[in-house]
N, C-alpha and C positions, 0 to 999 in steps of 0.2 A: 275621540282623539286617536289620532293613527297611530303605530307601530314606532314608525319617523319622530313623530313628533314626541314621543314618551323616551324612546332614545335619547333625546337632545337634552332634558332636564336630569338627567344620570349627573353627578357631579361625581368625579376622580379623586381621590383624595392621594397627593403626595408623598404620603407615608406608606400608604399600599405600595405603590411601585417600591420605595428602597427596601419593603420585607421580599419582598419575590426578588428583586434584580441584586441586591445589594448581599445575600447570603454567601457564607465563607464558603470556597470548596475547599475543600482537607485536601491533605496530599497525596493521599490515594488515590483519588478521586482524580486531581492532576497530573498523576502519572503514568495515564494512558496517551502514549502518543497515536495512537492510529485516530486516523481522521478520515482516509479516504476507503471507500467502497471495495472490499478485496473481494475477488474472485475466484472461482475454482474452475477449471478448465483442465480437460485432456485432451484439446486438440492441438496442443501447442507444445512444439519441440522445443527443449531449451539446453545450452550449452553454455560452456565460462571460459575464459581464459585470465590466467594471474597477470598480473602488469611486471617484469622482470624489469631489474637495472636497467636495464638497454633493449630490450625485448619482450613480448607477449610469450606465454608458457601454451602448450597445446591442447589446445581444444579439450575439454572434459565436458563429459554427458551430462544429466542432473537432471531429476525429478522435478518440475515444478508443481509445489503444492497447493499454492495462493499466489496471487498477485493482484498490486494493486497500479496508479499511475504515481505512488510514491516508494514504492519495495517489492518484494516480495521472501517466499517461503521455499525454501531447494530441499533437497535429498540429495543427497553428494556420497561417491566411495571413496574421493580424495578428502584426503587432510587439510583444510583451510582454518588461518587463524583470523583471529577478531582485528580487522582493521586491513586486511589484505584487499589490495585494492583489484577492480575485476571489472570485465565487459563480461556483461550475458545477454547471450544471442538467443533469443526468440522467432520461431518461426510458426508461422501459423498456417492452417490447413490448407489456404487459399494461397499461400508462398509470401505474403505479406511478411518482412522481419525488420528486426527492431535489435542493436545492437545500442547496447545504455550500459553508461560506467558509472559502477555502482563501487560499496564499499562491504563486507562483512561486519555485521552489528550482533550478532547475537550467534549461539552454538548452544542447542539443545544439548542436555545430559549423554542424551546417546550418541554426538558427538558424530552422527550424520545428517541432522538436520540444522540449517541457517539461515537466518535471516540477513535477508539483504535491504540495504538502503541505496535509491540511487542517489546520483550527485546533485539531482535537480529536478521535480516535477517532470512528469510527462505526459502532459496533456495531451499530446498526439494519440499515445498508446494507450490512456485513461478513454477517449472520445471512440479509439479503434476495438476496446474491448469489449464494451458495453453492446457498438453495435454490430458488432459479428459475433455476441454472444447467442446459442442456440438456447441451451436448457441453462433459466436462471436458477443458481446454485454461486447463493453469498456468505460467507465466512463473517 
């Protein structure tokens, strides 16, 4: 009897599936929001500007630490709060930039490092990262 043919008399039994698929996840466990692939890169310049009343505030430098096609990770010497809204400009070695408005979501202790969320997926920049990536190095 072939390989095939002993495959085909396996019967499944219904209750296997709901112990594997059907198990709770705690909420630990569903409190990780990252999904997408973050990266680390030094070849890419990054800058921010706040969103003012009626105006964009100037240009400020910033470390990028990670990034993904849904946020990313800054090093900032300015003071930004949780929910300030922001465009961060990306440039990349090859002059390729990417200007995404994004939001502040989080403020390390040491109160220079922040997480940003953008406003919306970016598959452009997720599809641009991966493949002008040199040396992979994933967070």
């Amino acid at each position: 009897m072939s390989d095939q043919e002993n495959s085909n008399d396996v019967d499944f039994d219904d209750d296997d599936d709901d112990e594997i698929f059907g198990a709770l996840i705690t909420d630990e466990q569903s409190d990780n929001h990252r999904s997408a692939v973050r990266y680390v890169r030094d070849d890419i310049s990054a800058s921010l500007q706040k969103h003012g009343l009626f105006k964009l505030s100037k240009k400020t430098d910033v470390k990028l630490l990670d990034i993904s096609s849904k946020g990313a990770a800054i090093e900032c010497e300015k003071k930004l709060k949780l929910n300030d809204k922001i465009i961060l400009e990306l440039i990349f070695a090859d002059f390729q930039e990417f200007a995404i408005e994004a939001k502040i979501v989080y403020q390390a202790e040491n109160k220079k490092q922040y997480g940003i969320k953008f406003d919306r997926y970016n598959h452009e920049l997720g599809d641009y990262l991966l493949s002008s990536q040199n040396d992979l190095i994933f967070k």
